[in-house]
C-alpha angles and dihedrals in degrees: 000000000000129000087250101054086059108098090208088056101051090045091058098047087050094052092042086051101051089043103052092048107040093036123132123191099246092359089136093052111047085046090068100040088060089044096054091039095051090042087055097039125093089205103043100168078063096058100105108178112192127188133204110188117199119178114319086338137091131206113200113188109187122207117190129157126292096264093050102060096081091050095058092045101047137188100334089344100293103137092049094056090051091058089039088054086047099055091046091063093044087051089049085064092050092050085239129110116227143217127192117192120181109216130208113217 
């Protein structure tokens, strides 16, 4: 029987390949950091998420509307940090550390 006859073996080369290829640094990440902010925003088409990678690092600023901003930041900051722990873990299975910074236009 041959490598390649083996499931667990094509399965593995097809993953390795897509992800070598499609892969973003933080594009985890900063998916679901646009994901979370335009679920939380009233005004979802306003949400901008920028990133500045920098070695093995990524910095997000979000900008969203006026109105939004209290929304993403949340009572003392608590629903910030939430998004700011989530991307974190979507940034740990992309091998990258994240910061998330919500900016005031």
């Amino acid at each position: 029987m041959t490598d390649a006859a083996e499931p667990g073996n094509e399965l593995d080369e097809d993953l390795g390949e897509q992800e070598d290829g499609n892969r973003l640094q933080g594009g985890t990440a900063q998916a679901t950091l646009e994901y979370i902010a335009r679920s939380l925003a009233d005004t979802p088409d306003a949400v901008v998420v920028e990133g500045d990678e920098r070695g093995r690092s990524v910095r997000f600023r979000v900008h969203v509307a006026p109105g939004d901003m209290g929304r993403l930041i949340g009572r003392r900051g608590r629903v910030a940090q939430a998004i700011r722990t989530l991307v974190r873990v979507g940034g740990a299975r992309d091998g990258v550390e994240t910061n998330v910074d919500f900016v005031d236009d």
